[in-house]
C-alpha positions, -999 to +999 in steps of 0.1 A: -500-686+270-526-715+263-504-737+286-507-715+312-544-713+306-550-747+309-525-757+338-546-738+357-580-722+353-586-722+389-555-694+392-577-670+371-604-669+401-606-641+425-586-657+443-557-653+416-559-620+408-557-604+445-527-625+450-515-610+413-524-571+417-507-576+451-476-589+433-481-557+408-478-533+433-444-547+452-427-549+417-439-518+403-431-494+429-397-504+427-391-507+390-410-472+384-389-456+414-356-462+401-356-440+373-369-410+395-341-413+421-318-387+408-347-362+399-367-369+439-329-361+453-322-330+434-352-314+433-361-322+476-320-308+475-311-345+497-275-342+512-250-368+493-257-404+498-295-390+501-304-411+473-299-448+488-321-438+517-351-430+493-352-468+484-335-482+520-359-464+542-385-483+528-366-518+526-355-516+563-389-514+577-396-538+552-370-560+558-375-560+597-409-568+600-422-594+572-415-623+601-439-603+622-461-599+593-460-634+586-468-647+625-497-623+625-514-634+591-512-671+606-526-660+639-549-634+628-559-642+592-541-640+557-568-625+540-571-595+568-538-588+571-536-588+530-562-556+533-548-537+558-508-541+540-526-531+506-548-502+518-521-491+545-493-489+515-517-473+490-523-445+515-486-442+518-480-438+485-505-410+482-483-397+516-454-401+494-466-383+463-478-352+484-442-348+506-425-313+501-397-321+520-369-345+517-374-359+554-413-360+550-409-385+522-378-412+538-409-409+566-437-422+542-411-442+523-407-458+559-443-465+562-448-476+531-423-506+544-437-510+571-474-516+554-455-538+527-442-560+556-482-570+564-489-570+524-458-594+507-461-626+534-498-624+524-491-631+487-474-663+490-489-673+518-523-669+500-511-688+470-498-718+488-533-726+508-557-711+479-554-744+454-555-777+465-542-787+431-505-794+429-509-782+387-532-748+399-505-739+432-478-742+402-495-724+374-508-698+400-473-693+412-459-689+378-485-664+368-472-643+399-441-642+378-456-632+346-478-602+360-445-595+386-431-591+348-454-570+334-450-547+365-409-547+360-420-542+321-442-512+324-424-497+361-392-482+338-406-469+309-439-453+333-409-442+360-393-423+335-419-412+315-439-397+342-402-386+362-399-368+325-432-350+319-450-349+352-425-354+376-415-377+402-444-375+426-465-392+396-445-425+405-460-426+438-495-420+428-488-447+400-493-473+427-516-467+453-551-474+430-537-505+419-530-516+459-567-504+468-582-527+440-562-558+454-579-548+489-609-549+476-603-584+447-587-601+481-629-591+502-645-612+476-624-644+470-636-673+487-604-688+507-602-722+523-605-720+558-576-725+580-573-727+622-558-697+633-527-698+654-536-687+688-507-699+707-485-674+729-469-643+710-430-646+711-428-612+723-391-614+735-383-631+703-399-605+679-383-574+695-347-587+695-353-605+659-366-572+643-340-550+667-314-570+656-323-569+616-328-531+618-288-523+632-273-552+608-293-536+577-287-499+587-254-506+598-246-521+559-262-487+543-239-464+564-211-490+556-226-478+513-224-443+523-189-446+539-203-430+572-187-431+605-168-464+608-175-465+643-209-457+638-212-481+613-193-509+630-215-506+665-240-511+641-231-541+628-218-556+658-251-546+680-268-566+649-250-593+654-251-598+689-290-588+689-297-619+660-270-644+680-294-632+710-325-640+690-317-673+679-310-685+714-346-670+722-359-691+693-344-725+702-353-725+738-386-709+737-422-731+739-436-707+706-411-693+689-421-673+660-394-686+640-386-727+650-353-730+642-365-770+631-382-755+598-350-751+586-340-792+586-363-789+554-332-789+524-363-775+504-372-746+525-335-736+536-328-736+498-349-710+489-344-691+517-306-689+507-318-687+469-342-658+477-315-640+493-293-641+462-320-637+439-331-604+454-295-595+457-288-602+424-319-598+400-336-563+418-297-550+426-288-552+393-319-529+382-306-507+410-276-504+397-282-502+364-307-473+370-279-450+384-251-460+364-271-457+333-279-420+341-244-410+358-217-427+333-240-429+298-257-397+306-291-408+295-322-395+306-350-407+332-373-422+303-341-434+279-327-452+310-363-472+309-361-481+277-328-499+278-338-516+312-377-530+299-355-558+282-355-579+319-387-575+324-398-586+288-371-620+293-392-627+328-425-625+310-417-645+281-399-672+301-428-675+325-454-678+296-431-701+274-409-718+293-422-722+328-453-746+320-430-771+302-404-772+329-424-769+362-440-806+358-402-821+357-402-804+393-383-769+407-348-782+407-344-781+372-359-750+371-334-737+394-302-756+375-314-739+341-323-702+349-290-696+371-272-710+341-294-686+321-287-658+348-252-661+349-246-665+310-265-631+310-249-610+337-212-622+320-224-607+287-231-575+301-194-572+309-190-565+267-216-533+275-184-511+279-205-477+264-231-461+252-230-470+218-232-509+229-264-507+242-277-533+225-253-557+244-269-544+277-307-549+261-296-583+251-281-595+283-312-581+301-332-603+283-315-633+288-307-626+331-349-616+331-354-650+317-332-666+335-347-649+370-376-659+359-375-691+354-356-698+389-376-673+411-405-692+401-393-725+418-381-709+444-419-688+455-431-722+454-408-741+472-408-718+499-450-715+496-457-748+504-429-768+519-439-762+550-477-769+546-505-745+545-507-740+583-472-727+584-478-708+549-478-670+567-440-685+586-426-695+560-437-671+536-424-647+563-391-661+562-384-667+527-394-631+517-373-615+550-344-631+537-354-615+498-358-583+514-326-587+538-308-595+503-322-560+483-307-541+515-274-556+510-274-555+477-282-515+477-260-512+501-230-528+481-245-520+448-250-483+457-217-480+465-202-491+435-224-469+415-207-441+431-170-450+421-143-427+411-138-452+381-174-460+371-157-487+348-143-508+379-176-501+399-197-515+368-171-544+368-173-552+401-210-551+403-213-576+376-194-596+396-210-597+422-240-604+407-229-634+388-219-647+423-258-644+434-267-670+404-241-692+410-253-694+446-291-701+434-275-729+415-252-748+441-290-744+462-304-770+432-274-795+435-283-816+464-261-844+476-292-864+481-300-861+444-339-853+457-355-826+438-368-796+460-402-803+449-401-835+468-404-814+501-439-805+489-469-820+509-490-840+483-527-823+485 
């Protein structure tokens, strides 16, 4: 910890902690939800294939929205837009806690998504313009990893705890003072003034980037649920068409809100393809795990958080241990080391073939948490600050869409596979899958150039 400490003492100002509570509250919702899925579905008596939409309602909106979020918070202020996504999703969450009704809470679940959309571009955004110091933007960075930890750490053994004693509704009220202390850490930090975007709004290109997003994500959860096919199809092809739409808006518009030319950066384009895959990979597999854990080992709620704190535990000891040593030899050998990591990890968890294994699944947690750590970590700050601190909201709108886009999928898929006939080949499978998601995040750190991804970063 005492390199972290001294890396950057700047990163434990104000201005640090908002952008950590804010962190907190993304990864704790989600880590704490899992465990209380099966209990919110059967006790609101959700129709089958309920259970996804009580975690995609939420990432859709989510999903859809963070490159609005992030064209706003350039245009109308990071620190602004930071308040309104924390106290908007705390007020949710209270929404959340209080619904009777199945319906009522995929509504709140929605506007918690929507709220988060405003909140998450904020975080990174706010980290890559708060430190002018290339050692403090690192260390600050990395410390989002360790508290994003700590939230993954506690968010399973709370979830099922509280899913245990009190009941699920406590998982929603878990969050909300935590997101109403960030609004108010975020009002007192002193940030770096930046000029405001104030060009035209790319109306045309937000409604057909966000319309398109929302049919290729929803069609991909009915495709989970095996609905329709030809609902689920016209889905995906309205998607598709909607998004080829967009792009044309984007290249031959004067201010588009996504300029196609950010992506000639191999830095930025990396991590957008790395975040994708990470999110797939690393939040999918606690996904997974969460429901498999409960449906083929028949554990309970809080046992299933047990086993699961090990990833959490791997992502705060690498961040604390390892990160400070490695992020001075730059972020692609970050990125080279915790897929390899990843990947060694998810291949062990293949040997987890039952209950009375469940050491091998602690272990291999450990070591894919580390692993995720250790990579995520370069890629938050490539994406941060690759394209300079006036573009910080864009990018960071970007990068976390394409994080978000890559949960959906991965619920989607994942979710699926939980449900098999033969929970053996769905486990199989999944692991698969995921192992694919690390080896992707590594071929994003082997350049042909030979550059490392740092390079794209503006010297302060």
């Amino acid at each position: 910890m005492t390199a972290v400490l001294t890396h950057g003492r700047t990163a434990w100002s104000a201005r640090g902690w908002a952008i950590y509570l804010g962190w907190i509250v993304i990864t704790l919702d989600g880590s704490a939800l899992n465990l209380a899925l099966p209990s919110i579905t059967q006790d609101l008596q959700a129709q089958a294939g309920g259970i996804s939409w009580v975690v995609d309602a939420y990432t859709l909106p989510l999903a859809s929205l963070l490159l609005l979020g992030g064209s706003l918070g350039d245009r109308l202020g990071a620190e602004r837009m930071f308040r309104i996504g924390a106290i908007g999703f705390a007020a949710a969450s209270v929404a959340c806690a209080l619904s009777g009704t199945f319906g009522l809470l995929i509504a709140f679940r929605a506007a918690q998504g929507v709220f988060a959309a405003l909140l998450l571009p904020m975080i990174l955004a706010l980290a890559g313009k708060s430190f002018d110091d290339r050692r403090q933007r690192s260390s600050a960075v990395n410390l989002m990893t360790v508290f994003g930890g700590a939230g993954m750490a506690v968010g399973p053994f709370l979830g099922g705890l509280l899913t245990d004693t009190i009941g699920w509704q406590a998982v929603f009220w878990l969050t909300a003072p935590v997101a109403i202390l960030a609004a108010v850490v975020v009002g007192t930090a002193d940030y770096p003034r930046l000029e405001k975007s104030v060009g035209r709004f790319d109306v045309s290109g937000q409604l057909t980037g966000t319309a398109g997003l929302v049919a290729v994500i929803a069609g991909l959860i009915e495709a989970g649920r095996n609905a329709s096919p030809a609902l689920t199809w016209s889905l995906l092809l309205a998607g598709v068409g909607l998004l080829a739409t967009f792009i044309t808006i984007e290249h031959r518009s004067l201010a588009p809100m996504m300029p196609l030319g950010v992506f000639r950066s191999p830095g930025f384009t990396g991590s957008v393809v790395g975040g994708f895959s990470f999110q797939f990979g690393a939040y999918g597999l606690q996904f997974f795990l969460a429901l498999y854990l409960q449906a083929a080992w028949g554990v309970s709620a809080l046992t299933g958080g047990f086993l699961l704190v090990s990833f959490a535990l791997g992502t705060v000891l690498a961040s604390v241990f390892v990160n400070p040593r490695l992020l001075p030899r730059g972020t692609r050998p970050m990125i080279l080391t915790g897929s390899a990591t990843a990947t060694a990890g998810t291949l062990l968890l293949l040997s987890a073939s039952a209950p009375e294994r469940w050491w091998v699944l602690v272990v291999a947690e450990f070591i894919v948490g580390a692993g995720a750590a250790i990579y995520s970590t370069a890629l938050n700050k490539t994406a941060s600050t690759s394209l300079g601190p006036d573009s910080a909201g864009l990018a960071s709108g970007i990068y976390t869409t394409a994080r978000q886009v890559g949960q959906s999928v991965g619920i989607a898929v994942l979710g699926a596979l939980a449900a098999f006939a033969d929970p053996r080949s769905g486990f199989i499978a999944a692991i698969l899958l995921i192992t694919c998601c690390h080896v992707t995040i590594a071929a994003t750190g082997i350049r042909k150039s030979g550059v490392p991804l740092s390079a794209t970063e503006p010297v302060p």
